[in-house]
VOGU-3710 file (C-alpha; in Angstrom, 3 decimals, decimal comma):
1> xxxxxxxxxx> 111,447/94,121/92,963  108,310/96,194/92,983  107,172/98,193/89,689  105,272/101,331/90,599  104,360/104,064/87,933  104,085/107,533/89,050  101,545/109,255/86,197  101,457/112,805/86,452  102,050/116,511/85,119  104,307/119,472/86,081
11> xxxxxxxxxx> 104,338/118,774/89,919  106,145/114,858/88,748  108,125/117,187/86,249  109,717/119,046/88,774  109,012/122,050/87,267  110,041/125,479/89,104  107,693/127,833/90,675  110,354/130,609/88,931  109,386/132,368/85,813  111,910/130,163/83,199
21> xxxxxxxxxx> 113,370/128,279/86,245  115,349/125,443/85,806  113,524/121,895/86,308  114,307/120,364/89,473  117,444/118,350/90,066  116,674/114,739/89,524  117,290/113,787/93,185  115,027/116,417/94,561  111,547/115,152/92,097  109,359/113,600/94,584
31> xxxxxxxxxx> 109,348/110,147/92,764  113,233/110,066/92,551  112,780/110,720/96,636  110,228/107,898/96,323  112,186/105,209/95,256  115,128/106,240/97,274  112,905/105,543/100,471  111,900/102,298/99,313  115,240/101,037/100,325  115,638/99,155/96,601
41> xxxxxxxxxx> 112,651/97,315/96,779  111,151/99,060/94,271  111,239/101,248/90,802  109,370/104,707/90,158  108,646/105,251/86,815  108,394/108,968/86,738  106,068/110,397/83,834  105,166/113,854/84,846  104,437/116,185/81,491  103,452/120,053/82,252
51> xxxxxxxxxx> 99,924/120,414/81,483  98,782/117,375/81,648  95,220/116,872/82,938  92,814/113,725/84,070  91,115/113,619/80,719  90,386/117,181/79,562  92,162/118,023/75,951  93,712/120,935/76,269  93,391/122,626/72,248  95,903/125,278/73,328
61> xxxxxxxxxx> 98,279/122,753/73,194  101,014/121,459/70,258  101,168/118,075/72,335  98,992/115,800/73,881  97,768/116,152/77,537  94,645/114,309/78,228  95,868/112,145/80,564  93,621/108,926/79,508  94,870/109,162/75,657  98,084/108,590/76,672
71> xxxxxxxxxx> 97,973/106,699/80,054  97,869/103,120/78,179  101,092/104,155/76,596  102,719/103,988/79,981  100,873/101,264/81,170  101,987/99,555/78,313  105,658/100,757/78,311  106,105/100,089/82,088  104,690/97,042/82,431  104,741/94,553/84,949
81> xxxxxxxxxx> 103,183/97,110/87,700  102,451/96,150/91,095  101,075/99,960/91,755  100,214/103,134/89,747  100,658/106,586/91,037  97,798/109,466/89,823  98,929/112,808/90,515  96,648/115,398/88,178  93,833/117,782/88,649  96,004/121,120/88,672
91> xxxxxxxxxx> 95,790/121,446/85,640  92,143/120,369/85,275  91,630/123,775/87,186  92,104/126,244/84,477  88,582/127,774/83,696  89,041/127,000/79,868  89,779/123,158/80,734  87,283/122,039/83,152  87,442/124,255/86,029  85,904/122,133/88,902
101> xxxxxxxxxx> 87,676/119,991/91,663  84,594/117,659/91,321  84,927/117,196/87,937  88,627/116,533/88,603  87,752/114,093/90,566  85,505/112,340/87,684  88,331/112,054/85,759  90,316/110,486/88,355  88,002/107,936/88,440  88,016/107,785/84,789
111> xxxxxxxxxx> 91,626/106,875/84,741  91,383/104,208/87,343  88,761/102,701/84,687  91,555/103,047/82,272  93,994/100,980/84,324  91,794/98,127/85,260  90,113/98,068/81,956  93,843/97,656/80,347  95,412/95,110/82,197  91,470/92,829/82,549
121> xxxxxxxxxx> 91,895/93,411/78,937  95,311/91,627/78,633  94,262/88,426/81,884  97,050/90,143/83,458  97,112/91,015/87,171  95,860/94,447/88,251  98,179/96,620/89,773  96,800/98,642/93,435  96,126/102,412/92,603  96,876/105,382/94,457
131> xxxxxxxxxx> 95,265/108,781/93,863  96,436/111,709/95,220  95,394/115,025/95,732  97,265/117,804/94,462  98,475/121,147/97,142  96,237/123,629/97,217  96,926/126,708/94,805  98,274/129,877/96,884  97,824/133,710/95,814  100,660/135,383/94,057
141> xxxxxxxxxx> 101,885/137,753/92,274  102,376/136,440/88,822  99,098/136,912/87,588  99,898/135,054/84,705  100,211/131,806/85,665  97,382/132,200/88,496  94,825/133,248/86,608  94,975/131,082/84,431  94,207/128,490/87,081  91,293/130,326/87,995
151> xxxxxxxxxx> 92,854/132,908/90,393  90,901/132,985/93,429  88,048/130,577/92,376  90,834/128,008/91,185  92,244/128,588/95,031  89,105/128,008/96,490  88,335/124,565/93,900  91,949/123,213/94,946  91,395/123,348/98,742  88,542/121,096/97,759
161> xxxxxxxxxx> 90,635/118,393/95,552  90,998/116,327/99,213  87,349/115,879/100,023  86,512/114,562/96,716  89,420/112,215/96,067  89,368/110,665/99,086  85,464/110,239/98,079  86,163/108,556/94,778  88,774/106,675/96,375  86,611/105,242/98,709
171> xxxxxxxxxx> 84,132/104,658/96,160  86,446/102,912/93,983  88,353/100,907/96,813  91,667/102,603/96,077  94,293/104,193/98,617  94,553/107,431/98,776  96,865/110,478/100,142  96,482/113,965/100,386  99,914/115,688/99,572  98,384/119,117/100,844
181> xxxxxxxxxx> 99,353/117,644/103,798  102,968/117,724/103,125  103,604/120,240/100,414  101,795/124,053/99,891  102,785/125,747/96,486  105,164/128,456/95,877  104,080/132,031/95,888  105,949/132,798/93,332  103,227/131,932/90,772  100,599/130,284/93,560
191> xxxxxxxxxx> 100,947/126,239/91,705  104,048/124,757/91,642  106,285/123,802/94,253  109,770/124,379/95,690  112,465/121,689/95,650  112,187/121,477/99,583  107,933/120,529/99,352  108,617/118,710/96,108  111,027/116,381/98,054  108,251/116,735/100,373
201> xxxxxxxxxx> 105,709/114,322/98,602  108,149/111,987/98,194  109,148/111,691/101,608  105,351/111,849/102,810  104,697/108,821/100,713  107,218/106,483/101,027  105,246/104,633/104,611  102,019/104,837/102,455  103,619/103,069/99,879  105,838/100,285/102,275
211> xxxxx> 102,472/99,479/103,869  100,085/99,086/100,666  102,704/97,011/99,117  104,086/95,546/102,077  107,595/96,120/101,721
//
């Protein structure tokens, strides 16, 4: 049995694209769609927290969401894993936080220092790492949730998350997988996603996955 940590923020949530909408149903969160896929060869550890970025602290915050404080926690709490999941850089976005799909990027790679420098750490084995890049942002209406990602220059960074990822991937010899390609955002506040392209990433992943772990 397989061990695979998916590391995330709102998009791993489930959160809804509806002003106070209910999280989504358990079997509809991309990783829960995951694992079903993997035909019981493997576990997804979901951790997806709202807000969380690569490695930006976020002071408007009464919690923690710099993703490389508190990645070692789940590295630590999950552990054996034969594959971490890194799904952030939305949040990395918002002008206050970082504001650059480059810089997102950075921090990606950051992280995949984190996970390698963990387990070398402990002489135990290094589980593969995915990165992927987030959808792209979409206009809407709710002008407060989209400008805070940046409104149209956050729109413009996101459609950029792909290029760079797959560059630090390749840089870093790590797989990669764009879910833009399976998955656009909800207009009804332009970031997060539907249950249908939520399920989406799940689905789109599950022959990436078979094939890097060869199950």
């Amino acid at each position: 049995m397989k061990n695979i940590l998916a590391y995330g923020d709102s998009l791993t949530f489930g959160a809804s694209p509806l002003p106070n909408g209910p999280r989504h149903a358990y079997e509809d969160r991309w990783a829960t769609r995951l694992e079903a896929g993997l035909d019981g060869k493997a576990r997804v550890f979901a951790e997806g927290l709202g807000g969380r970025t690569t490695v930006f602290d976020d002071w408007a915050a009464n919690f923690e969401l710099n993703g490389a404080k508190t990645l070692p926690v789940m590295l630590a709490t999950h552990s054996p894993l034969d594959l971490v999941i890194l799904f952030l850089g939305t949040n990395d976005l918002k002008p206050y936080i970082n504001g650059s799909a480059l810089q997102a990027s950075f921090g990606a790679r950051r992280l995949i220092q984190v996970i390698r420098g963990h387990f070398g750490a402990l002489l135990e084995p290094i589980p593969q790492i995915m990165i992927v890049a987030p959808p792209h942002l979409v206009a809407s209406a709710n002008s407060d949730v989209i400008e805070r990602f940046g409104g149209s220059n956050g729109i413009a960074q996101s459609q950029t998350f792909a290029s760079h990822y797959a560059k630090r991937a390749a840089e870093l010899g790590v797989a990669f997988f764009d879910a833009s390609t399976v998955a656009k955002a909800d207009p009804a506040d332009g970031v997060h996603l539907d249950a249908q392209n939520t399920r989406a990433i799940g689905d789109g992943l599950v022959p990436v996955v078979k094939s890097l772990l060869g199950l």
